[in-house]
C-alpha distance (Angstrom), angle and dihedral (degrees) to the residues before:
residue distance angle dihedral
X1 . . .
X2 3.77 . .
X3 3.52 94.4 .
X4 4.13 145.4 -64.7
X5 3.17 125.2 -149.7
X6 3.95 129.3 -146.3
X7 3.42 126.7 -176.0
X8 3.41 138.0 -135.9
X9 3.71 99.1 -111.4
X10 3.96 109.6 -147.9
X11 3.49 128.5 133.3
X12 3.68 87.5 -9.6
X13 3.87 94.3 91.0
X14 4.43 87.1 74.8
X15 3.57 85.3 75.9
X16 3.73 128.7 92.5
X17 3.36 102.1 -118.6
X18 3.93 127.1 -4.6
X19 3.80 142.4 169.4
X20 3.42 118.2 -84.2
X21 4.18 101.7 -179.1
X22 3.39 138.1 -38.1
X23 3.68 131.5 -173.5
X24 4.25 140.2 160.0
X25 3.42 119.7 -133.1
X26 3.99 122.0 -156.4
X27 3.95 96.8 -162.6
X28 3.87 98.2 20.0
X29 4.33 110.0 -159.4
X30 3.53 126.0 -122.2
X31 3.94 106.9 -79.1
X32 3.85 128.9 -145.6
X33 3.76 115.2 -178.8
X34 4.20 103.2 162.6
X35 3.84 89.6 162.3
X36 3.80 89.9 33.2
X37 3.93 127.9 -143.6
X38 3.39 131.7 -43.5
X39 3.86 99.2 -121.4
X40 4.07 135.0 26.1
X41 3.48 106.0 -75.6
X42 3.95 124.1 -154.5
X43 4.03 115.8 -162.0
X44 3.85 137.1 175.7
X45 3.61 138.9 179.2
X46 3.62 116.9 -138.4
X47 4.24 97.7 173.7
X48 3.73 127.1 18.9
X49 4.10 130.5 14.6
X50 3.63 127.4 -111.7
X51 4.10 130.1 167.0
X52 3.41 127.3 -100.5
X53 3.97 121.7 -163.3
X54 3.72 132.3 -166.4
X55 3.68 134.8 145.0
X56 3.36 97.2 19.0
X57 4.58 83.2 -52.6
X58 3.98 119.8 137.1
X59 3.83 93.6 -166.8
X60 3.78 122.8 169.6
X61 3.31 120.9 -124.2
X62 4.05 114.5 -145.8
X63 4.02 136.7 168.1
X64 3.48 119.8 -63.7
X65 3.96 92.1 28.6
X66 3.68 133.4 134.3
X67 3.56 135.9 -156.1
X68 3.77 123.0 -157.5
X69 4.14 107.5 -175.6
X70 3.49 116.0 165.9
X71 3.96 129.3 -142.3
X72 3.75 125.4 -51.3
X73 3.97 88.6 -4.0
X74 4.38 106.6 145.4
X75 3.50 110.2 -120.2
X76 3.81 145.4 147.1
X77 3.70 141.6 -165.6
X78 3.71 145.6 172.4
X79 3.94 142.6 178.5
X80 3.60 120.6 -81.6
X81 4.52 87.4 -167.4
X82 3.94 129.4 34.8
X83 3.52 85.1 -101.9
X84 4.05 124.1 43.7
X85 4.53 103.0 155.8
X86 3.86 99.2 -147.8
X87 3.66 122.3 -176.1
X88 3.72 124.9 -170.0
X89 4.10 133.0 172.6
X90 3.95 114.2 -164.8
X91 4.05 110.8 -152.1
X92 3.33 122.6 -163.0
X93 3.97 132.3 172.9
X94 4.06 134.7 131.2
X95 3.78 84.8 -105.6
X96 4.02 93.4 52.1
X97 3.89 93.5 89.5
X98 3.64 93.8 62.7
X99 4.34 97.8 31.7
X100 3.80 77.1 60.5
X101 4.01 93.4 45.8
X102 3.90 93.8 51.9
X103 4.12 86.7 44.9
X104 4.22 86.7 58.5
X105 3.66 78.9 -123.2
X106 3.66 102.4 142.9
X107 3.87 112.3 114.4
X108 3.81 128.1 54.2
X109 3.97 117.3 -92.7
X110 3.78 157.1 -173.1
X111 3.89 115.8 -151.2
X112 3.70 121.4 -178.3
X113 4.39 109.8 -155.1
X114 3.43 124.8 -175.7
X115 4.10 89.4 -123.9
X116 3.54 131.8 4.7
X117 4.51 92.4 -157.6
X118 3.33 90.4 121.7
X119 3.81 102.0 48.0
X120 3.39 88.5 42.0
X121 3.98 94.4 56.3
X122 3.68 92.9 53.8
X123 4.26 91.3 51.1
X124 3.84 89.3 51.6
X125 4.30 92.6 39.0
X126 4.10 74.3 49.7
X127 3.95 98.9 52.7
X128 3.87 93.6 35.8
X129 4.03 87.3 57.8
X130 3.72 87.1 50.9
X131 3.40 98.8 50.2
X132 4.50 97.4 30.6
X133 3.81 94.8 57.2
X134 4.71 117.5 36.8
X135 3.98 83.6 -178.4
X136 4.26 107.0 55.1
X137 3.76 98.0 -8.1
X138 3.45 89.4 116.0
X139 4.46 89.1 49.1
X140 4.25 82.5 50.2
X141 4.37 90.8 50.1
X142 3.98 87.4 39.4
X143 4.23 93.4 54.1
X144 3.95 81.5 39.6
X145 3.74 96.1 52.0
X146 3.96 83.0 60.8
X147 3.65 94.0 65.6
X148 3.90 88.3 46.6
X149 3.59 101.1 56.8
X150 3.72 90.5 42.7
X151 4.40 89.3 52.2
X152 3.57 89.9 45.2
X153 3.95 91.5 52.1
X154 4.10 86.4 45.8
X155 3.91 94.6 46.5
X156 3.91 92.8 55.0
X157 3.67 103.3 84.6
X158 3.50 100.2 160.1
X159 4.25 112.1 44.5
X160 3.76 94.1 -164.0
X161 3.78 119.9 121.6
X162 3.43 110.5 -103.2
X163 3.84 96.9 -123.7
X164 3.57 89.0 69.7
X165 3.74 89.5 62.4
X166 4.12 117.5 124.8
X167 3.71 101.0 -90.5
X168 4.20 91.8 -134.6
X169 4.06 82.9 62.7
X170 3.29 96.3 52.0
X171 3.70 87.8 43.8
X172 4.06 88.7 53.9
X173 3.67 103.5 43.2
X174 3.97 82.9 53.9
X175 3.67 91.7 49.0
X176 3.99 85.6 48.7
X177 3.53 96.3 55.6
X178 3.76 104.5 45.0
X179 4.05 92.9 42.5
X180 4.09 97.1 35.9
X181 4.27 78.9 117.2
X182 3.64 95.5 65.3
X183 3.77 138.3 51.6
X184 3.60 108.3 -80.5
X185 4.39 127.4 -172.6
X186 3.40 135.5 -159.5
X187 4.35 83.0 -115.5
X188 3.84 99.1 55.4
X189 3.81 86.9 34.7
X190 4.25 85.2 59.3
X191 3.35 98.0 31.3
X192 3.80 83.5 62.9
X193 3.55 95.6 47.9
X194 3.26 102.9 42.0
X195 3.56 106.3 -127.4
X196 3.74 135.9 93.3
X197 4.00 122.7 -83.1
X198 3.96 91.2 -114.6
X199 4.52 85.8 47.3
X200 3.93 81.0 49.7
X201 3.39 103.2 49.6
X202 3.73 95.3 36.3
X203 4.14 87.4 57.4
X204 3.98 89.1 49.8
X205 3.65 93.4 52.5
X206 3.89 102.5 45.6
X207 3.76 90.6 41.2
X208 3.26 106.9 30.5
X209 3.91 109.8 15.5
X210 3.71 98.1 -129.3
X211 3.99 141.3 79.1
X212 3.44 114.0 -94.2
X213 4.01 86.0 -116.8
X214 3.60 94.8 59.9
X215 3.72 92.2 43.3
X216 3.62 79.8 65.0
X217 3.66 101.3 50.5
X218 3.79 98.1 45.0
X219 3.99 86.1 53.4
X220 4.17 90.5 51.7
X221 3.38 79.7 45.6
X222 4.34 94.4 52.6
X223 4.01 82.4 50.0
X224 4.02 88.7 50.5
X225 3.58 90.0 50.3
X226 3.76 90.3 53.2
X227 3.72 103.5 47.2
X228 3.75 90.8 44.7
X229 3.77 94.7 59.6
X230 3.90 97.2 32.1
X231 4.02 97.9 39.7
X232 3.46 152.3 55.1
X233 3.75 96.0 -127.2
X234 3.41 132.1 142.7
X235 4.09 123.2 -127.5
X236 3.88 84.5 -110.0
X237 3.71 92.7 49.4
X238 3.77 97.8 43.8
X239 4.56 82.7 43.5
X240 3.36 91.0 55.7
X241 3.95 97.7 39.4
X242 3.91 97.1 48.8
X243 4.05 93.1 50.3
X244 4.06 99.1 -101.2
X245 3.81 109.4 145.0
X246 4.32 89.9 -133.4
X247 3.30 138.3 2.1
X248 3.68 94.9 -109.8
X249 3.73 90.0 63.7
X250 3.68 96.0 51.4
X251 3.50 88.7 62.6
X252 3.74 105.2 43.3
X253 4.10 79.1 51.2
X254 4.06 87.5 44.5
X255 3.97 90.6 51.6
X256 4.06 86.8 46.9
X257 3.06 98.8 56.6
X258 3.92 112.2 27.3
X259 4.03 96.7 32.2
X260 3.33 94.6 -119.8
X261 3.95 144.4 48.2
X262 3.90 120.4 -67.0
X263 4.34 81.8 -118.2
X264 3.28 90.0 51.0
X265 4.04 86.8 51.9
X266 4.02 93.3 53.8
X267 3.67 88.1 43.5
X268 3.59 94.7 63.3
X269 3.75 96.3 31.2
X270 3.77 84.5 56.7
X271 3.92 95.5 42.2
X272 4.34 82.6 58.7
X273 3.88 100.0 51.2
């Protein structure tokens, strides 16, 4: 576990809606909830796959995915690697029920996105305000959690479970993620699959709302993001590691995507710790 974080809950509980815990977890345990939680509970996997089941569901469980399950709702889950990063926040609030309502976010779900940076901002801006102030820090996470549930209703752009998901997707976002180091085309990528380039790329873009190329560059790029903040590497290394043929590219496809330059990034990530 990397850490979780919960609260002394005081005065907090007058609000409408306010953070109960949160927490990431590197190597996250097997899970069995038969009665459920207590509270709505929103998850997503940012490295890693595992399976979730529920209902009677065997759904996988990839990066970039997010899991809404609401309160007392039986459900299990369990890595599929040695390491599967999970982060989950648990609101709670006598206002929750109907935040939740206006959100359309009713029914349990599965939602693939082709990044998670944004989500992933507002849990660490949520975690530094815990930890940065012992006196309202928990007021500063609460206003925070706001903006979260209201990105994480934004970022879902399809609201189908994910177990309904075409098979050859699933198949290529998998293929994607464990060969992101290597040279991969849209031919080997099919060939995989088993589908046609125009089946593949129509799948991508209805589900997903990208090509199944740039799917693939904005998850070297996830990877990038990662070693920059968390190593010592070099632009070359961290090229060469993600599956960018030079360095140079990695950064015109850094600058692309990110809006600014991958030093840029790690001067600003380290500017936060």
């Amino acid at each position: 576990m990397i850490f979780c974080d919960y609260p002394i809950i005081g005065s907090e509980k007058e609000l409408p809606v306010y953070l109960m815990n949160m927490g990431l977890q590197q190597c996250q345990d097997h899970v069995i909830r038969r009665n459920g939680y207590p509270c709505p509970q929103i998850l997503f996997c940012t490295k890693g796959s595992g399976t979730l089941l529920y209902e009677n569901k065997k759904c996988l469980i990839p990066p970039n995915t997010v899991l809404y399950l609401p309160a007392d709702f039986p459900h299990e889950y369990y890595p599929d690697e040695d390491v599967w990063n999970i982060h989950w926040i648990v609101p709670a609030g006598d206002a929750l029920p109907l935040l939740l309502g206006n959100l359309d976010m009713k029914e349990p779900g599965i939602f693939h996105l082709t990044e998670t940076t944004r989500l992933e901002y507002l849990f660490r801006s949520m975690h530094d305000a815990l930890h940065s102030d012992n006196l309202l820090g928990n007021y500063r996470a609460s206003g925070l959690l706001y903006s979260f549930l209201v990105e994480f209703n934004l970022c879902i752009s399809h609201r189908e479970s994910g177990s309904t998901y075409h098979p050859a997707l699933i198949k290529a976002i998998d293929y994607i993620n464990n060969h992101y180091q290597s040279s991969i085309t849209m031919e080997e990528l099919c060939s995989y699959c088993g589908v046609s380039k125009q089946h593949l790329c129509l799948l991508f873009r209805t589900m997903l709302h990208t090509r199944p190329m740039e799917y693939a560059a904005k998850r070297r790029i996830q990877v990038a993001k990662e070693l920059l903040t968390g190593t010592s590497m070099t632009i070359e290394q961290i090229a060469a590691e993600t599956g960018f043929c030079t360095a140079s590219y990695f950064c015109k496809m850094f600058k692309r995507y990110e809006g600014i330059t991958a030093i840029q990034f790690k001067r600003d990530f380290i500017s936060t710790v």
